[in-house]
N, C-alpha and C positions, 0 to 999 in steps of 0.2 A: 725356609729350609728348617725344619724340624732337629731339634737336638737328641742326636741319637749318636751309639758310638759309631767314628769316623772307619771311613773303609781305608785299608791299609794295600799298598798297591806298590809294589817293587818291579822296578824294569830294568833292562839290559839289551844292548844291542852288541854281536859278535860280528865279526869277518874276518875269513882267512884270505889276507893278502889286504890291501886297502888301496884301490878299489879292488875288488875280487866278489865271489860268492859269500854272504851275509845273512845274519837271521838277525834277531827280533825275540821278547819270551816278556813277557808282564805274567808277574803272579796276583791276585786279588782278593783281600783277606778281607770277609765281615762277620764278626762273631766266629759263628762252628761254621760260616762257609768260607769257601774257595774255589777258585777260577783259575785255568792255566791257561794259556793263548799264548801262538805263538806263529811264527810266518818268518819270509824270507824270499829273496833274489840273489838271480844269478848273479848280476853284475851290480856292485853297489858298494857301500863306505859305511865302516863303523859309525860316523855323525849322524847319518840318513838312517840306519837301525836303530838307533837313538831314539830318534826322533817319532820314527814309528812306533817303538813300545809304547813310549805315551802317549800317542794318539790311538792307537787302537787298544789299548787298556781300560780311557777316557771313554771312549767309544761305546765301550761295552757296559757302562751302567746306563741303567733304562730310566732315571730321574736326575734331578740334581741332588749333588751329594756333597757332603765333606770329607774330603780325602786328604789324607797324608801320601804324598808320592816322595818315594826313596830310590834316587838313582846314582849310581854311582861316576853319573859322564858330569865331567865340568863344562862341556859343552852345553848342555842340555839345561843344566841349574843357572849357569850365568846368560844363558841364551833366556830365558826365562826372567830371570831375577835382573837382569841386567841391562842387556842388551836391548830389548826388543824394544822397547818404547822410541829408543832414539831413531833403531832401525827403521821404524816407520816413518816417524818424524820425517827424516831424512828420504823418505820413496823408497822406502827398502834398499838401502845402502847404507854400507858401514860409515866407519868416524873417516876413513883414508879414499872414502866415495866409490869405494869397487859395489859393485852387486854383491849381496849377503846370499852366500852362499845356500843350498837348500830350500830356497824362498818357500817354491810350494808346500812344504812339509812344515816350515814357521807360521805362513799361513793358516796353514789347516788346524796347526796342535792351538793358533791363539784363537781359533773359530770353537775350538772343543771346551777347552780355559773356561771361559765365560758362563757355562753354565755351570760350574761348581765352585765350592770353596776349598781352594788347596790349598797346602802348605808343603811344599819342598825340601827335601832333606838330602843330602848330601852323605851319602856311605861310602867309604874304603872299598875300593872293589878285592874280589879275592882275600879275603880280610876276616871271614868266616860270620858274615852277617846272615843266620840261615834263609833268610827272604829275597836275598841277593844272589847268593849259591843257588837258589831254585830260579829264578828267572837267569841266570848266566846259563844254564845248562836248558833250559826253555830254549832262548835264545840259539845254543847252536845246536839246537833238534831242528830249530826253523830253521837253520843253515843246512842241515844234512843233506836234503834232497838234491843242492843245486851245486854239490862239492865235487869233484871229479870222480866217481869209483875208481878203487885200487885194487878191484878184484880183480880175479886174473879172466879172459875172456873164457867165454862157457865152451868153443870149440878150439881145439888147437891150429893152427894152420896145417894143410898137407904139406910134408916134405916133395920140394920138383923132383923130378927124375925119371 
């Protein structure tokens, strides 16, 4: 991997309600560029949004790279930094032997892993980190589509009579 400066990669996952409607939003900083991505389901959980910005963030560079990832879920950084070794260790199951919740998406984000060199950071969410603010709001644009509309309907019903 060539020493160049690291691409800088902020994520977020939202959901109204947990489980409920959920987005996703990764921002991606190299030099003067940038990258916004963003996605979402109807039925899903903040952890699982999560989890997806860093995979389909990861996802989106076309080499291996050096990235600094800045997320604000301690699920995601201890899931990461912590957990997962043992997780597998263990058949993908916790230290209390249940099934590790998410598998498929642990799966996938330690299949992504592997081809870069990250470094993990831990941000205050809400906290006015500007790279955080722009993937929290990424995030529930990917949730928009799959939220209930509160418009009112386009025909009124006929009055009986």
């Amino acid at each position: 991997m060539a020493e160049t400066a690291r691409v800088q990669i902020w994520t977020d996952g939202a959901c109204s309600g947990n489980p409920g409607p959920g987005g996703w939003g990764a921002l991606l900083v190299w030099g003067d560029h940038e990258k916004e991505l963003c996605g979402g389901e109807a039925l899903t959980t903040n952890n699982r949004m999560e989890l997806l910005a860093a995979i389909r963030a990861l996802e989106a560079l076309k080499r291996p790279t050096a990235v600094d990832l800045h997320t604000d879920s301690a699920y995601l950084r201890n899931g990461i930094m912590t957990w997962l070794k043992s997780w597998k260790a263990r058949g993908w199951r916790t230290a209390d032997r249940k099934p590790v919740k998410n598998v498929e998406l642990w799966q996938e984000l330690e299949g992504v892993i592997g081809r870069h060199d990250i470094v993990w950071h831990w941000v205050r969410g809400h906290a006015g980190d500007p790279g955080n603010e722009r993937a929290d709001a990424l995030a529930r644009q990917g949730m928009a589509p799959f939220k209930p509309s509160r418009r009112p309907p386009l025909s009124a019903p006929r009055p009986k009579g």
